[in-house]
C-alpha positions as a Markdown table, in Angstrom:
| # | Residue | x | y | z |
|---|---|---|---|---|
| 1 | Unk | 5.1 | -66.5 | -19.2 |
| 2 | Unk | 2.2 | -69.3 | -19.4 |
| 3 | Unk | 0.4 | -69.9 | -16.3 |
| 4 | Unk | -2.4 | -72.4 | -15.4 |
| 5 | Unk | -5.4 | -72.2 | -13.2 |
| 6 | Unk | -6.6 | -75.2 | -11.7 |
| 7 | Unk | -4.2 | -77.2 | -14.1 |
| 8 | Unk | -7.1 | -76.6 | -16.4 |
| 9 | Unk | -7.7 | -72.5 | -17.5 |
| 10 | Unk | -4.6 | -70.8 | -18.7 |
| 11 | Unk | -3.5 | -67.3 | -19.1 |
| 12 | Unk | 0.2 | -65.5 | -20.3 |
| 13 | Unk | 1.7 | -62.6 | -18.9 |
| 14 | Unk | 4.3 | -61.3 | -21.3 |
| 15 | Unk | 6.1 | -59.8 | -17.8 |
| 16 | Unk | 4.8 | -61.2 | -14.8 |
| 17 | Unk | 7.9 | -59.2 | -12.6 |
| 18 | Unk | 6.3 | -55.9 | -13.9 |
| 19 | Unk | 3.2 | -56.6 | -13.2 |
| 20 | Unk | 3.7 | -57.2 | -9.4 |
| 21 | Unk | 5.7 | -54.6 | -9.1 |
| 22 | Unk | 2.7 | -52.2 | -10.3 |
| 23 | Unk | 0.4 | -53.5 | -7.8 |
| 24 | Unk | 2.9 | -53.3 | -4.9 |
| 25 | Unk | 3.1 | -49.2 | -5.8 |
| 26 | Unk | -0.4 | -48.6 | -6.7 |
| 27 | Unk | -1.9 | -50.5 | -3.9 |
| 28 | Unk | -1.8 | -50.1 | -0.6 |
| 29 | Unk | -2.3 | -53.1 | 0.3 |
| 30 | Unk | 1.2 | -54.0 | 0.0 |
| 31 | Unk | 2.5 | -50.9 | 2.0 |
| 32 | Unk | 0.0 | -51.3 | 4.7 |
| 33 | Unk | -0.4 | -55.2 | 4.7 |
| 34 | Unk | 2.9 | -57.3 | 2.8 |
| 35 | Unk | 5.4 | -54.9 | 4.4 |
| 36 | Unk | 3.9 | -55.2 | 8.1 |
| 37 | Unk | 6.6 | -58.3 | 7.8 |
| 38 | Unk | 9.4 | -56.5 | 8.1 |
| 39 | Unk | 9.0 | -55.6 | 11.8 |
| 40 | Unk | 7.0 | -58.3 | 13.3 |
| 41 | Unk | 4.6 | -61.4 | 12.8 |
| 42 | Unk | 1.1 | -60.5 | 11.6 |
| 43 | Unk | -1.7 | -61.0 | 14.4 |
| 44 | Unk | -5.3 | -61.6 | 13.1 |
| 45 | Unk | -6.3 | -57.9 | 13.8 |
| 46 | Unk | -3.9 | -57.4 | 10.4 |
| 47 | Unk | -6.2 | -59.0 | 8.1 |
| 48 | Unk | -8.3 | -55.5 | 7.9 |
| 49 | Unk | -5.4 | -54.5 | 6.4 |
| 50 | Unk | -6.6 | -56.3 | 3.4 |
| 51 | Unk | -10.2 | -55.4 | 3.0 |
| 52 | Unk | -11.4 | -58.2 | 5.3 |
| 53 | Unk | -13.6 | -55.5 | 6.9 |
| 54 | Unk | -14.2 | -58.0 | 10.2 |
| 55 | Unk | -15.6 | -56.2 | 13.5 |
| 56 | Unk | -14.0 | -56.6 | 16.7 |
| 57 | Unk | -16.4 | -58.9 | 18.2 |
| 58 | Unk | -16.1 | -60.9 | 15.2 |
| 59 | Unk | -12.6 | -61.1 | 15.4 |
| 60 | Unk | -12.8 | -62.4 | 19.1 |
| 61 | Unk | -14.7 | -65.2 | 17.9 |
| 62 | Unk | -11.9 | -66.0 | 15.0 |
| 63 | Unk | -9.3 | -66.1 | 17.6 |
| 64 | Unk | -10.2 | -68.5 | 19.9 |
| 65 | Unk | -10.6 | -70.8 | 16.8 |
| 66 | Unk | -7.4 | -69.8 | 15.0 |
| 67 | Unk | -5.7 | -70.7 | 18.4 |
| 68 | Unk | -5.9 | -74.1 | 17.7 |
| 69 | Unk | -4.0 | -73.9 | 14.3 |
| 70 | Unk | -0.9 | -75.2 | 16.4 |
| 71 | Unk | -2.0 | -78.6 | 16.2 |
| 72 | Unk | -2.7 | -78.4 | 12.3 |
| 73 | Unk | -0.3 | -80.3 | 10.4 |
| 74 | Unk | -0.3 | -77.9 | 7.4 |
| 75 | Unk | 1.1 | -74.7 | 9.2 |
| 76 | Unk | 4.4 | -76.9 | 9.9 |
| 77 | Unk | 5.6 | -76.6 | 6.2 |
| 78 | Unk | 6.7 | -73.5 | 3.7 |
| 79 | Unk | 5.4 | -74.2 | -0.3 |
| 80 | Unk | 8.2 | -76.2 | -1.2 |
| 81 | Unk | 8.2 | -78.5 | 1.3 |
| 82 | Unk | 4.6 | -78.8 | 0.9 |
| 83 | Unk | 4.5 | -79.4 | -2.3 |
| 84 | Unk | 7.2 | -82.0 | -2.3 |
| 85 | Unk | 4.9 | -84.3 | 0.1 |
| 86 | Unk | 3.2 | -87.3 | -1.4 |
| 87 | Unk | 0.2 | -86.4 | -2.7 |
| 88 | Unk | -2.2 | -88.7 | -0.2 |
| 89 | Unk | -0.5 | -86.6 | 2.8 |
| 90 | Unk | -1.1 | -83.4 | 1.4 |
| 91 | Unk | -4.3 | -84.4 | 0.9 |
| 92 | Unk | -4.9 | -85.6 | 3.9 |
| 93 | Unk | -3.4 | -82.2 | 5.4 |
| 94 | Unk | -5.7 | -80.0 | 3.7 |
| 95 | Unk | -9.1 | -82.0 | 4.8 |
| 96 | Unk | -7.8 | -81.7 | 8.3 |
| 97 | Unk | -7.0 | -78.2 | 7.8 |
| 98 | Unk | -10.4 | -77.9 | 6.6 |
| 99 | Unk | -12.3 | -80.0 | 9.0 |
| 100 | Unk | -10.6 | -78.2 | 12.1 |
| 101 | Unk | -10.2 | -74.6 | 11.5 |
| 102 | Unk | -12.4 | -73.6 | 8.0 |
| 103 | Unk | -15.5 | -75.2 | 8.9 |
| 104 | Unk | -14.6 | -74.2 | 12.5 |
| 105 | Unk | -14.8 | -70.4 | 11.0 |
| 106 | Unk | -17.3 | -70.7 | 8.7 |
| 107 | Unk | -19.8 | -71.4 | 11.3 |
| 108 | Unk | -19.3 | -67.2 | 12.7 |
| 109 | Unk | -21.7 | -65.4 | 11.1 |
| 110 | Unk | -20.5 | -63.0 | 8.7 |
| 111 | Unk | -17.6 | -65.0 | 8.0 |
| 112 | Unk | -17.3 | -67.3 | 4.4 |
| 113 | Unk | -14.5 | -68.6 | 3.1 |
| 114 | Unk | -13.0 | -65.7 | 1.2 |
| 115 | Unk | -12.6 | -63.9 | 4.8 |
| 116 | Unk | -11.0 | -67.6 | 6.7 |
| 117 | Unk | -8.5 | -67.4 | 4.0 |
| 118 | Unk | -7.8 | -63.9 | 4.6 |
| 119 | Unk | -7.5 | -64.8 | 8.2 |
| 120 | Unk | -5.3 | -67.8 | 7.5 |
| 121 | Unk | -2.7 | -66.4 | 4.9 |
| 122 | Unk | -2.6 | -63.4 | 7.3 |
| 123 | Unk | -1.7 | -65.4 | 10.1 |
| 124 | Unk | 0.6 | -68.6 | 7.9 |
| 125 | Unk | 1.6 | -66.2 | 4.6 |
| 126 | Unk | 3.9 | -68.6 | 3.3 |
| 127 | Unk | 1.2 | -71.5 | 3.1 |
| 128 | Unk | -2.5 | -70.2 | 3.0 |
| 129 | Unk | -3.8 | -68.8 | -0.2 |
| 130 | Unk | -6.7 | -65.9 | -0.5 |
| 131 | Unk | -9.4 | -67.6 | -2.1 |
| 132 | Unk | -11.7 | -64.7 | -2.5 |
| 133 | Unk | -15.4 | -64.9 | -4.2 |
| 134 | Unk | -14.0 | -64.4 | -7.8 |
| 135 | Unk | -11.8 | -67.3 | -7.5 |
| 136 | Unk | -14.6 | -69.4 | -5.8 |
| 137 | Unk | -16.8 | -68.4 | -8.6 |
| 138 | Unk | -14.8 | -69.3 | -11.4 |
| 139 | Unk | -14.3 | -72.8 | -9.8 |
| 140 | Unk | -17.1 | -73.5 | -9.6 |
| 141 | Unk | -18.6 | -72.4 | -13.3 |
| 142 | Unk | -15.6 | -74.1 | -14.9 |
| 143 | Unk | -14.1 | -77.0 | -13.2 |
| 144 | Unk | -16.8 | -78.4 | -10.5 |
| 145 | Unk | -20.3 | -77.3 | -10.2 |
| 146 | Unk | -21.6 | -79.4 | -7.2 |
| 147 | Unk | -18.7 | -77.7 | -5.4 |
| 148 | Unk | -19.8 | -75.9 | -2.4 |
| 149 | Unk | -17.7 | -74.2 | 0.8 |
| 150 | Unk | -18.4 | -76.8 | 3.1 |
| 151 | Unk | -16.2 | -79.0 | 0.8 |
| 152 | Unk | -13.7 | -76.0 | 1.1 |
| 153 | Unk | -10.4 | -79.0 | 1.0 |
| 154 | Unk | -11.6 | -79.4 | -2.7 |
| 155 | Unk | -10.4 | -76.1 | -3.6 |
| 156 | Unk | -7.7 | -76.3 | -1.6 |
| 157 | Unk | -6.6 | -79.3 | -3.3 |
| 158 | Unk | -6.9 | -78.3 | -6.5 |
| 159 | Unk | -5.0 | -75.2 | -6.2 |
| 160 | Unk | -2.1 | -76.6 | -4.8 |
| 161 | Unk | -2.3 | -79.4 | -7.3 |
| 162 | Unk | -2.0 | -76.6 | -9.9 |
| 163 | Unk | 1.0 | -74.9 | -8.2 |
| 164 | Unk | 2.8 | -78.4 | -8.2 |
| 165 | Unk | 2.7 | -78.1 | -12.2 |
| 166 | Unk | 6.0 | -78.1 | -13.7 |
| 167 | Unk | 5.7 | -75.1 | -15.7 |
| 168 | Unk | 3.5 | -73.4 | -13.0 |
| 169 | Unk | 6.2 | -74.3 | -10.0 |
| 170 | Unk | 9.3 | -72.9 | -12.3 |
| 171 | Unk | 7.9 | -70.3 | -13.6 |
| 172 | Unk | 6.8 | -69.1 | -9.7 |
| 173 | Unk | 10.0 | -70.1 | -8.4 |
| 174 | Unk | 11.8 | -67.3 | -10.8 |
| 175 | Unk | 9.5 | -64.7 | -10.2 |
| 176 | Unk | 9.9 | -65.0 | -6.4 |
| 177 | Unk | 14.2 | -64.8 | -7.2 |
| 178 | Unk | 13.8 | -62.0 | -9.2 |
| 179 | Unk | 11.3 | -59.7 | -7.4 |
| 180 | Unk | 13.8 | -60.9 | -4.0 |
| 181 | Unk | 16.5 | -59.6 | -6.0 |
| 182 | Unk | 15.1 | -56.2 | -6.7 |
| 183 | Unk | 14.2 | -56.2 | -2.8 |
| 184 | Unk | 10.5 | -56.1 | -2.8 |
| 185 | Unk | 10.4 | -57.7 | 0.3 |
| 186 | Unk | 7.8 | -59.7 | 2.1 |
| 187 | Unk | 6.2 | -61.3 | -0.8 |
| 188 | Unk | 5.9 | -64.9 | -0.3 |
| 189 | Unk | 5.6 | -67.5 | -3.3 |
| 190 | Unk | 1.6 | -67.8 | -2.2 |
| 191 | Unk | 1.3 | -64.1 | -2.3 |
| 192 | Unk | 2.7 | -63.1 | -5.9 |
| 193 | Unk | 0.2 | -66.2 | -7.5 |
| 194 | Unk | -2.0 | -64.3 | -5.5 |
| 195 | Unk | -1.6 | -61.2 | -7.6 |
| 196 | Unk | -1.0 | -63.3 | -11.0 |
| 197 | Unk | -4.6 | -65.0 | -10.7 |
| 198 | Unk | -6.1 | -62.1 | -9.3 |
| 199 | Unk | -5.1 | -59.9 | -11.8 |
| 200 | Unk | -5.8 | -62.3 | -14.5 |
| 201 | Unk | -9.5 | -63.1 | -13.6 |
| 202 | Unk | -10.0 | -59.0 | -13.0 |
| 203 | Unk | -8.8 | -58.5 | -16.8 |
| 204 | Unk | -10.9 | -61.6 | -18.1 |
| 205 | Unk | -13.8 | -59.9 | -16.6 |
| 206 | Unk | -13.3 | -56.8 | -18.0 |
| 207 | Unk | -12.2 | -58.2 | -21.4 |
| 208 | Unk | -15.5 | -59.9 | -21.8 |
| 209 | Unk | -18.0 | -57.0 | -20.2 |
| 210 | Unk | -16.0 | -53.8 | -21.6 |
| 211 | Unk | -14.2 | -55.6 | -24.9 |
| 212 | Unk | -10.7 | -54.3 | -23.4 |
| 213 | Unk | -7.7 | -55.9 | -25.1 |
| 214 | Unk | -4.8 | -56.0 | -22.7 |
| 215 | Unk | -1.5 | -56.2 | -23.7 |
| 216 | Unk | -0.2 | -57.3 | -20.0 |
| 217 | Unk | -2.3 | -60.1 | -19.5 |
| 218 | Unk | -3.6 | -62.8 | -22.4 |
| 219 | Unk | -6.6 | -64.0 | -21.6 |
């Protein structure tokens, strides 16, 4: 399957299910984080779980600010339903998103924007992406170089814009059937792109430093 990231950088994986399924078994993240689901809602505590690595005091801080995601327009919707919006309102959802709670959480020291999205997929799993430093990185070298976080609702806007892509939404929506079928549970659409991009941009890397062909990923 062909993916796109950023509607702009493309990458196949020849079997996308397999792939996540590796990852859920050989990481814990998904025993000690995804599958957390199954008994209750996640509180903000939970993002530790996924190498977030914030200390208590920290945290407190976070959660007065995370509080006030009620109010945010954005944490209303699942994907779909976002993605189906006109593209001015989803816009307009993602700079208040931004301009309310990111910058809000940027602001704590110790805390950039790979952690707030850690913290906000964490606590909204089925809307918020993990945007960690390797994504950041790559968006910044290849599709906008005066980007910076404080115009975090860029990023944001892109990579939904990218999800929206016929070929990217279809191909997503099937993966998230099958894997559903074969009861790997907890995995929400946001999640297993998650893994797709992730593990695309770690093989690219090590493709170019180490001269590794892979045959699960084409780069």
């Amino acid at each position: 399957m062909k993916f796109f990231l950023f509607s702009k950088m493309s990458f196949e994986i020849p079997d996308p299910i397999a792939l996540i399924e590796c990852y859920c078994y050989q990481n814990d993240f998904y025993a000690k984080y995804d599958l957390l689901l199954e008994h209750r809602d996640r509180k903000i505590e939970d993002v530790n779980k996924i190498g977030a690595r914030i200390k208590k005091e920290v945290l407190s801080e976070c959660k007065i600010i995370t509080k006030r995601t009620k109010s945010v327009n954005i944490f209303e919707y699942n994907l779909e339903q976002f993605l189906d919006l006109e593209e001015k309102n989803r816009n307009e959802q993602i700079k208040e998103l931004n301009d309310f709670i990111i910058q809000k959480l940027l602001k704590i020291n110790g805390i950039g924007l790979s952690t707030t999205t850690k913290i906000l997929h964490t606590l909204y799993p089925k809307i918020i992406p993990m945007i960690d430093s390797l994504l950041q990185k790559k968006y910044h070298e290849e599709i906008n170089n005066a980007w910076a976080q404080k115009r975090a609702d860029e990023i944001f806007i892109d990579f939904y814009n990218n999800l929206k892509m016929g070929s990217n939404r279809e191909n997503l929506n099937y993966i998230f059937k099958e894997v559903s079928k074969n009861n790997l549970k907890n995995l929400s659409k946001i999640r297993i792109f998650d893994i797709l991009w992730w593990s695309y941009l770690k093989a690219e890397r090590l493709c170019e430093d180490k001269g590794i062909n892979w045959n699960s990923i084409k780069c």
